[in-house]
C-alpha positions, 0 to 999 in steps of 0.5 A, a space after each residue: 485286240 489285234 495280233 499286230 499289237 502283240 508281235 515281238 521279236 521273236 515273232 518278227 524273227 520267225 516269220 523272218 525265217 519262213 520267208 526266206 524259206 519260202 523265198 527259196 522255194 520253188 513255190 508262190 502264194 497260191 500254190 503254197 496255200 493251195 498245199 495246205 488244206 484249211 490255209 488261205 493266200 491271206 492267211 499266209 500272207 499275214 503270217 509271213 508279214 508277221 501279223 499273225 503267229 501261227 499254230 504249231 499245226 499250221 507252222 508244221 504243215 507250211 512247212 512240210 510243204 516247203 520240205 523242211 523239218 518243222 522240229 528245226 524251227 519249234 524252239 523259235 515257235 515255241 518262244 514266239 508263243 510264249 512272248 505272245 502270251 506274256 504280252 497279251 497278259 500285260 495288255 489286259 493288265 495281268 499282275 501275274 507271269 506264270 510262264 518264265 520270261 525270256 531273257 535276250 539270250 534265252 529260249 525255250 526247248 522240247 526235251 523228252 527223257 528216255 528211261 529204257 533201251 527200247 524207249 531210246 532206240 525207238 525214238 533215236 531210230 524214228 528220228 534217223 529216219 525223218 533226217 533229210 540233211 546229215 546226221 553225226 553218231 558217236 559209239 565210244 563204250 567199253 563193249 562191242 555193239 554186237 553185246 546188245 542184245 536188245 534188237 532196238 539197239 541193233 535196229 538203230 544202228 542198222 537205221 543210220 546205215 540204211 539211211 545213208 546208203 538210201 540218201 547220200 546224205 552225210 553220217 559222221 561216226 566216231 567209234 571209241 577204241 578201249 585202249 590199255 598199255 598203247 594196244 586195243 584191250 578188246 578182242 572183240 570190239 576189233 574183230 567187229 571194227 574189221 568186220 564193220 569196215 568191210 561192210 561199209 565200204 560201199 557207202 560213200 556217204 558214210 565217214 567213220 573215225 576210230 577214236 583211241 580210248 583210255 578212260 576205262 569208262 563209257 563216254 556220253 555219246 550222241 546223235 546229231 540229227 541236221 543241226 536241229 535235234 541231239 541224242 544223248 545216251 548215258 550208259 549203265 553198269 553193264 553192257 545192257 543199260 541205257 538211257 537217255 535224253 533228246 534235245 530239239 532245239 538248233 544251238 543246243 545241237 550246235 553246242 554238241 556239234 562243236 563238241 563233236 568236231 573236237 573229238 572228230 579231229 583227234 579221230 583217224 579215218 577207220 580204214 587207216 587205223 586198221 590198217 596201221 593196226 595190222 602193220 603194228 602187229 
């Protein structure tokens, strides 16, 4: 059977979306085709025209080409798939759906699951790394960074600076103060808060908001990779432990977007609050 009749709406939309890509470009027909190996003007054409769901590969390439992060659009490929799936079963007159039907509001997401320090900071530095447009962090434990003494953990957070002094590009930080009685409750997360602000200051692109903390307790804390891809850490009982989860899918990170914003505007920019902390003294 064709695959113009299995085309859906979620196929429509995709390739809906890689036009407009495309169409922003700087690329034609030919020159895009001639970018890929293995991928004709013919057959773009017809994916574009949604008449044709590609690959996962082919989508990854097209769009590498393009310069777009192609873990952006999975989650639409991926429900893309799984509609046609479902539609060709029901044209060959299948009783069963094994795959879960997707309701208006529901979509698929890649999910993987970190179950030690290393495997998190791995994948979380790697991923900092790829990032071509922003990135948002948030650091609120009980303990100063320098009690880590997993060197994955240090190489990540070292990453983020990095990649914002080598870019430009935007990186948000919110950074969790312990607080008791009004006054900061650890010496050594302020002595390392001056100490990070001093480092920092000749990052233009790097924007860090001290958050006061009073819970007592670790939050879940984030990273936010272009809107499309979300860390999220779960601490243990000591300073060491760690673990974790990644989310790739463009309205969960806007989901946890919105939640960092909420905390961003409760935040005071870090050289002011250092400063206010020095007044106070």
């Amino acid at each position: 059977m064709p695959d113009e009749l299995h085309v859906g709406p979620k196929q429509q939309e995709l390739a809906v979306v890689l036009d407009q890509v495309f169409t922003r470009s700087d690329l034609n027909m030919t020159r895009l085709a001639n970018a890929i190996p293995g991928v004709t003007r013919q057959t773009l054409g017809r994916i574009m025209n949604h008449k044709q769901l590609p690959t996962w590969e082919t989508l990854s390439a097209i769009l590498g080409a393009l310069h777009q992060d192609p873990h952006r659009f999975k989650g639409l490929w991926e429900a893309a798939s799984l509609e046609r799936r479902q539609a060709k079963r029901k044209a060959n007159g299948a009783t069963s759906t094994p795959d879960l039907a997707l309701l208006p509001n529901q979509e698929t997401m890649v999910v993987s699951h970190f179950e030690t320090t290393v495997e998190f900071y791995s994948a979380a530095e790697k991923a900092v790394r790829e990032a071509r447009e922003q990135i948002q962090v948030t650091y609120i434990r009980e303990y100063a960074p320098v009690r880590y003494a997993n060197p994955a953990a240090a190489s990540y957070f070292e990453t983020v600076l990095d990649w914002a002094r080598s870019t430009d590009l935007s990186v948000g930080r919110i950074i969790g103060m312990p607080m008791s009685d009004g006054v900061a409750a650890d010496a050594e997360m302020l002595a390392w808060l001056k100490d990070h602000c001093k480092s920092v200051s000749d990052i233009r692109s790097y924007d860090a908001r001290v958050l006061e903390w009073t819970v007592g307790a670790d939050m879940t804390n984030l990273c936010i990779i272009d809107m499309s891809r979300v860390f999220v850490t779960f601490s243990g009982m000591d300073s060491q432990t760690l673990y974790g989860d990644l989310f790739e899918n463009a309205r969960t990170a806007t989901n946890y977007r919105r939640l960092f914003d909420q905390w961003w505007t409760r935040g005071e920019k870090m050289s002011r609050y250092l400063d206010r902390i020095d007044r106070s003294v």
